[in-house]
C-alpha positions as CSV (number, residue, x, y, z in Angstrom):
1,X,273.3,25.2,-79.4
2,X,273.9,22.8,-76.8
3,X,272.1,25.1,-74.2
4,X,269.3,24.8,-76.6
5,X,269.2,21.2,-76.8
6,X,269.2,20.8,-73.0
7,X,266.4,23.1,-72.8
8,X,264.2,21.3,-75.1
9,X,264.9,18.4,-73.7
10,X,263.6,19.4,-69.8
11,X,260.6,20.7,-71.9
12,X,260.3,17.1,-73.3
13,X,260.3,15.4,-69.6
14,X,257.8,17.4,-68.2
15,X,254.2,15.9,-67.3
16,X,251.9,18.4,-67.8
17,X,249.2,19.3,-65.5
18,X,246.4,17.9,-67.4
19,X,248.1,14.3,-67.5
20,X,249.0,14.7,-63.6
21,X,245.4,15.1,-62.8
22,X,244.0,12.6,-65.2
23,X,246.1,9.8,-63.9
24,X,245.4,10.9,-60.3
25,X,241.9,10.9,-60.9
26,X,241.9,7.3,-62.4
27,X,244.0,6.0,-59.3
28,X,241.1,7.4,-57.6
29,X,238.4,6.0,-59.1
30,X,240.5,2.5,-58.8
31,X,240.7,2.7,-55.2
32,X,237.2,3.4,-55.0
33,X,236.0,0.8,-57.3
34,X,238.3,-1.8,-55.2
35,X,237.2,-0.6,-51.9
36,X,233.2,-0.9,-53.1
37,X,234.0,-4.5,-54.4
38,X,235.9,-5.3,-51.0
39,X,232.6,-3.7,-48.9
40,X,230.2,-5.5,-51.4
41,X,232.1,-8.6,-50.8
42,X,232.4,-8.7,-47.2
43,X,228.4,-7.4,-47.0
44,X,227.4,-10.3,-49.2
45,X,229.7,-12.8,-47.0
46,X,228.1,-11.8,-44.0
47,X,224.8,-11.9,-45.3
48,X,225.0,-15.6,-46.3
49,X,226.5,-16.6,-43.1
50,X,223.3,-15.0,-41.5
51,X,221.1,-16.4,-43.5
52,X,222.8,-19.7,-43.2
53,X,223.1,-19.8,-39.3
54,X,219.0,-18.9,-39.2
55,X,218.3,-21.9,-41.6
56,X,220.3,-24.1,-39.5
57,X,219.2,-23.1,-36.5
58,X,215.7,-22.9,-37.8
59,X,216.0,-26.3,-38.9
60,X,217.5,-27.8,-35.6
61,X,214.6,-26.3,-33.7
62,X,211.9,-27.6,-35.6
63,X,213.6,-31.1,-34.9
64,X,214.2,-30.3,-31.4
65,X,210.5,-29.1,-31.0
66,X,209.2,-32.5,-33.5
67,X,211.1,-35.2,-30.9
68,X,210.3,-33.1,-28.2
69,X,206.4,-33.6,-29.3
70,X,207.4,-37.3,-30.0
71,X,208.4,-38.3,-26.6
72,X,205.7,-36.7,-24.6
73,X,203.8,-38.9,-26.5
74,X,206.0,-42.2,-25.3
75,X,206.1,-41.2,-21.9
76,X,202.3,-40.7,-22.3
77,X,201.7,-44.2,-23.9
78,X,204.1,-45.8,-20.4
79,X,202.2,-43.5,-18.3
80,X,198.7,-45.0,-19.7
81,X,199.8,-48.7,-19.2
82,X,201.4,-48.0,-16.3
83,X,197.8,-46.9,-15.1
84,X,196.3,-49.9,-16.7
85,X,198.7,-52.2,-14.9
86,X,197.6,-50.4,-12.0
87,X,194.2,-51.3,-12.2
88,X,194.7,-54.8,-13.6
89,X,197.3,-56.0,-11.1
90,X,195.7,-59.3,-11.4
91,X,195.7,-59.6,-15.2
92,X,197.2,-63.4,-16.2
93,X,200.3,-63.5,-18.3
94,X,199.0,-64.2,-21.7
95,X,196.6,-60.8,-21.5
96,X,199.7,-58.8,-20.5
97,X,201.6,-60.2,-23.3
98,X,198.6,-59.6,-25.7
99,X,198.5,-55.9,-24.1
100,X,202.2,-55.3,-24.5
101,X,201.8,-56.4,-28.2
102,X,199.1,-53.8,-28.6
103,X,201.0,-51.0,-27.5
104,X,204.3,-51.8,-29.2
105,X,202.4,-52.5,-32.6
106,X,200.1,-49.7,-32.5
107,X,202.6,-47.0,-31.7
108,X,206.3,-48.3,-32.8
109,X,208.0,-46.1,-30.4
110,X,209.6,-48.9,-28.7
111,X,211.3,-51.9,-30.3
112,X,210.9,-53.8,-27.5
113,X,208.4,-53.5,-24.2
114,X,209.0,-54.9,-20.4
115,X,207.1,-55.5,-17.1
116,X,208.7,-55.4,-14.3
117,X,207.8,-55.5,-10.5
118,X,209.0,-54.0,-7.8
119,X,211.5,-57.0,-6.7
120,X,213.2,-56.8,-10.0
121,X,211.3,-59.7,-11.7
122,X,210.8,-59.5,-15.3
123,X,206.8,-60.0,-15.4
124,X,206.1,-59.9,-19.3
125,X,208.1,-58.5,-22.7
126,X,207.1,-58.2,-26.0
127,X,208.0,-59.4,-28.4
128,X,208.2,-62.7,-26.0
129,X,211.0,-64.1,-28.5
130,X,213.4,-62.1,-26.4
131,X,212.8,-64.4,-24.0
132,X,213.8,-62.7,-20.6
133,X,210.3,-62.9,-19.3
134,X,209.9,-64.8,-15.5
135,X,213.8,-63.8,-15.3
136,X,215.7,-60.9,-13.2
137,X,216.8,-57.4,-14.4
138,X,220.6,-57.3,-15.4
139,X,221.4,-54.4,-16.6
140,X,222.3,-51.1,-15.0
141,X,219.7,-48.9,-17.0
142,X,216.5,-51.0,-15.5
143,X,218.1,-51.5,-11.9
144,X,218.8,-47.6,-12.0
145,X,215.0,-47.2,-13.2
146,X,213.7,-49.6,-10.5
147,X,215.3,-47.6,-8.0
148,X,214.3,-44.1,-8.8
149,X,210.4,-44.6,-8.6
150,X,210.0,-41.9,-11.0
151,X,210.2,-41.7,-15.2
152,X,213.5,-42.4,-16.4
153,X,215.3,-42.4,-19.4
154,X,218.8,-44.0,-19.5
155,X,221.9,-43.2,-21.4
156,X,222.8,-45.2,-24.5
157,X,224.1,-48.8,-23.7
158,X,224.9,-52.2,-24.4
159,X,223.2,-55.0,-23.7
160,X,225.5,-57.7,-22.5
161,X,222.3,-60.1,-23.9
162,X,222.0,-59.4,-27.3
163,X,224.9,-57.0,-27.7
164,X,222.5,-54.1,-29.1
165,X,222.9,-50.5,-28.1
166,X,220.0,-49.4,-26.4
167,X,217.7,-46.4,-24.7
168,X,215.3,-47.2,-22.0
169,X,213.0,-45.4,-21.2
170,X,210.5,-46.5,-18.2
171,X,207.6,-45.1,-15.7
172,X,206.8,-45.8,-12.3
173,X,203.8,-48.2,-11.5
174,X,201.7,-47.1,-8.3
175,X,198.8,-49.8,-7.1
176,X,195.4,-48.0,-5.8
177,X,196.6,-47.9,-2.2
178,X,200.2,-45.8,-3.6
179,X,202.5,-48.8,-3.2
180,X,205.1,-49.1,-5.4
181,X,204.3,-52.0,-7.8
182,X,207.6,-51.9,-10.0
183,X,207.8,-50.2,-13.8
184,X,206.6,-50.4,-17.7
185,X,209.8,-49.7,-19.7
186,X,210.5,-49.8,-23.6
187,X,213.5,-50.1,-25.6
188,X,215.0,-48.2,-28.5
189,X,217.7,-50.1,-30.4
190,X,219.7,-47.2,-31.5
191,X,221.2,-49.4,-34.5
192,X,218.3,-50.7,-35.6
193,X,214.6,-49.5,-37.1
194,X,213.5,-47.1,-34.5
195,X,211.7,-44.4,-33.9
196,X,214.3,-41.7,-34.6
197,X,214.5,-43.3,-38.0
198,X,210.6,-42.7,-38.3
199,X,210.8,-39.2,-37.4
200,X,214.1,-38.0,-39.6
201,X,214.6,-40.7,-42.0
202,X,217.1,-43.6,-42.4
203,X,218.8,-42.3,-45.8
204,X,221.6,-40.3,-46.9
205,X,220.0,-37.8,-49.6
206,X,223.3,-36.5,-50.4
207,X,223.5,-32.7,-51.6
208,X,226.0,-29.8,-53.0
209,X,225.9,-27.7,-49.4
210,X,227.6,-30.5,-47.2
211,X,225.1,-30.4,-44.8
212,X,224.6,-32.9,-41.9
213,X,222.3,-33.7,-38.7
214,X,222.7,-35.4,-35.6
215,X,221.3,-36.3,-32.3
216,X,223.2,-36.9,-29.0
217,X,222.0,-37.7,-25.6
218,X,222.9,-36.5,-22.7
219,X,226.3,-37.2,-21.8
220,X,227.4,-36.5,-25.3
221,X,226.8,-40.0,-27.1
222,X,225.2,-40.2,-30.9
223,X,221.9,-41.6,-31.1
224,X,220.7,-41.2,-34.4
225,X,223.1,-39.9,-37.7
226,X,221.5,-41.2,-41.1
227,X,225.6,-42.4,-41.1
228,X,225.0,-45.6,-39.0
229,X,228.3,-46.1,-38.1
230,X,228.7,-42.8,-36.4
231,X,225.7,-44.3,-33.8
232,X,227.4,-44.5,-30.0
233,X,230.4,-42.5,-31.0
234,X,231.5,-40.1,-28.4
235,X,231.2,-36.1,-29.3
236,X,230.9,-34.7,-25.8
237,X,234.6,-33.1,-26.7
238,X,233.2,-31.2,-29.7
239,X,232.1,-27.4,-28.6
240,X,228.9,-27.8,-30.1
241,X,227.8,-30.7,-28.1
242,X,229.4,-29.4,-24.4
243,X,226.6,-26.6,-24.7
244,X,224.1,-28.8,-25.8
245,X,225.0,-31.3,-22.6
246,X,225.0,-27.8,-21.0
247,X,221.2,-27.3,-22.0
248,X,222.0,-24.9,-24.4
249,X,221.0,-23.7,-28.3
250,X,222.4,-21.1,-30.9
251,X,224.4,-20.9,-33.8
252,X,228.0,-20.4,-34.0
253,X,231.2,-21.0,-36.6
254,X,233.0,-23.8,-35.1
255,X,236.2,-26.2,-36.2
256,X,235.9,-29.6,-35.8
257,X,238.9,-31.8,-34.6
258,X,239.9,-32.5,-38.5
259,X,240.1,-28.7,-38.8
260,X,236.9,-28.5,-40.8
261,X,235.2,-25.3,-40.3
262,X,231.8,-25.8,-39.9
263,X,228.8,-23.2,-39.4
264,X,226.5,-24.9,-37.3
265,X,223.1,-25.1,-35.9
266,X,222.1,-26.0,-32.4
267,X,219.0,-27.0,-30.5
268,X,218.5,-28.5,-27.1
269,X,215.5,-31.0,-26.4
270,X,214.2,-30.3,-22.9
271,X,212.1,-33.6,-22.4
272,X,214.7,-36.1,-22.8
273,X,217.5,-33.9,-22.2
274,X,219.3,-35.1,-25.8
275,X,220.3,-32.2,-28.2
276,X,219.9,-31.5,-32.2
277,X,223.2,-30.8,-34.1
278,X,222.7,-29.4,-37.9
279,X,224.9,-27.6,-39.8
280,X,227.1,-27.5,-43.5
281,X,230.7,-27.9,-43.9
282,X,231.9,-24.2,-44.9
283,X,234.0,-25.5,-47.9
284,X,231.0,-27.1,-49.7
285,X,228.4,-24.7,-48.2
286,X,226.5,-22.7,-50.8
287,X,228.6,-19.5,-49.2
288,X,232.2,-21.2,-50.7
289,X,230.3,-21.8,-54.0
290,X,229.2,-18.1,-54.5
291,X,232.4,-16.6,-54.2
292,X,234.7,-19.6,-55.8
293,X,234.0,-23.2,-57.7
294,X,232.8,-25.5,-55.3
295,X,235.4,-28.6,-55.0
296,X,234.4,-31.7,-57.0
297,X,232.2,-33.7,-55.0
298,X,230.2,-31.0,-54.4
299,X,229.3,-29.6,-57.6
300,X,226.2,-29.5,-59.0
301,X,224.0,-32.3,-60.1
302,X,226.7,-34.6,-59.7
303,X,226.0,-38.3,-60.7
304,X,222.5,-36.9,-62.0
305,X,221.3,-35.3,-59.0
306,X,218.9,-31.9,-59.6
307,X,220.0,-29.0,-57.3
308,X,216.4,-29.1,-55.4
309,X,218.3,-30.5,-52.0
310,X,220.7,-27.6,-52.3
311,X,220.7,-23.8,-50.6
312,X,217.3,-23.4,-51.4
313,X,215.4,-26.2,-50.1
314,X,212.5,-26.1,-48.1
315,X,213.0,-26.7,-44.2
316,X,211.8,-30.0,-44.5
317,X,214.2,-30.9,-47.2
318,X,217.2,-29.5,-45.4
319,X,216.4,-31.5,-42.2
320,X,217.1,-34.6,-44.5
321,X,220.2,-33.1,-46.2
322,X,223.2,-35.4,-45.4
323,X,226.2,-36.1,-47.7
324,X,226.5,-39.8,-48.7
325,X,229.5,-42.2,-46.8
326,X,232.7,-41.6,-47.7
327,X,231.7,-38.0,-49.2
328,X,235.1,-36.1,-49.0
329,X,232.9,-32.6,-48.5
330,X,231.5,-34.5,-45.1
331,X,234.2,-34.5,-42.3
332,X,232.7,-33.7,-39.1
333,X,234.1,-35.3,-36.1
């Protein structure tokens, strides 16, 4: 009897073959399923980061190619009064102030206009309340532009005058004969109304992506951000400006000096040398929100806001796409 008893109950702890193969056939299908999802998710991933990167860079280069068009067209506008001056070396001071006026009005690319000659005397400005007129050059940027005898455009600085941060941007005057007759100049005020602000806007949208735009010259400096006091900063340590100062565009993933991941867009202007940064912070980029709940700031239609500035905005749209001041989803430097 006992013999029996152990013998029935081996039988007992037997798995048969049919419940072998059915459990290794739904481990199987398991693994499978898992290692589709994984593939699918990765493939997905890597698709929106694509798509991303060509949106950003698309959107950089047509704001690299739209302030690119825009100053030719200053340069042009010095170049043209240069040649007026040329002709009309004798004109008296209240025409050339009328003149001046003309050109600043009728274009607004300059907040401010100068004549100078070729000893350094300030001939004219507009708008005359600045009041340097009949005086000498001071500061480094129109000394340097006396100097070359050839277009110029400066790097941001302050005037020790008025305190502003400024461009300059000048050409050469030649008289008939080819003699050196000094230069037209005109001023952007970098803090101010400008025409950076004309061309991309002096708001802060907002949006649910956490993307952002910015402009630095050559050596690195912002000169525009829709966040004013961002205007002067030095970036020429972040990657993404060194190969913009290098002449350089693209797209890359980059980390900021927070430790904010950021996928960003790149685009180098050639006429003035400056450079186009746009890009979203990977944490509130439409990417993060398709795989997990965006964090709070970014969700959307917060504070009444429609989702038309989001992933799926038009080029246009996303060119103006900044987070509001003191967004927490908007950490780039």
């Amino acid at each position: 009897m006992p013999i029996l008893r152990l013998i029935h109950t081996k039988q007992k702890n037997k798995i048969s073959l049919a419940t072998l193969l059915t459990g290794l056939v739904s481990i199987s299908v398991l693994l499978t399923l898992t290692i589709l999802l994984i593939s699918s998710y990765h493939s997905k991933k890597k698709s929106l980061y694509d798509t991303t990167f060509s949106l950003n860079l698309s959107t950089a280069s047509n704001m690299s190619q739209t302030m690119d068009s825009v100053f030719k067209s200053m340069h042009g506008s010095l170049k043209n009064a240069a040649a007026f001056y040329s002709i009309n070396s004798g004109m008296n001071a209240t025409d050339s102030d009328n003149y001046l006026e003309l050109i600043r009005n009728s274009s607004n690319y300059f907040n401010s206009i100068v004549v100078v000659d070729e000893t350094g005397l300030i001939r004219t400005v507009s708008p005359s309340s600045i009041g340097t007129a009949g005086g000498r050059i001071k500061t480094e940027a129109a000394k340097e532009a006396l100097a070359s005898r050839k277009p110029y455009i400066s790097k941001p600085y302050l005037s020790t005058r008025t305190k502003r941060l400024i461009v300059f941007i000048s050409e050469p005057i030649f008289d008939n004969a080819g003699v050196y007759r000094g230069f037209i100049g005109g001023s952007i005020y970098l803090q101010e109304n400008n025409v950076l602000n004309m061309i991309f806007g002096n708001e802060s949208p907002g949006g649910d992506s956490g993307s952002y735009f910015y402009v630095v010259g050559s050596d690195g400096h912002v000169l525009y951000d829709p966040e004013k006091s961002r205007i002067g900063k030095d970036f020429s340590s972040d990657p993404i400006v060194q190969k913009l100062i290098q002449g350089k565009s693209g797209y890359e993933q980059t980390v900021n000096s927070k430790g904010v991941t950021l996928l960003a867009g790149y685009s180098y202007v050639p006429d003035n040398r400056w450079g186009i940064d746009a890009g979203n912070d990977l944490a509130c980029a439409p990417i993060s929100q398709a795989f997990r709940n965006p964090c709070q700031h970014c969700k959307q239609n917060r504070e009444g806001r429609s989702n038309s500035s989001g992933y799926e905005a038009s080029l246009e749209q996303r060119s103006r796409l900044v987070n509001p001041n003191g967004d927490p989803c908007f950490k780039r430097d």
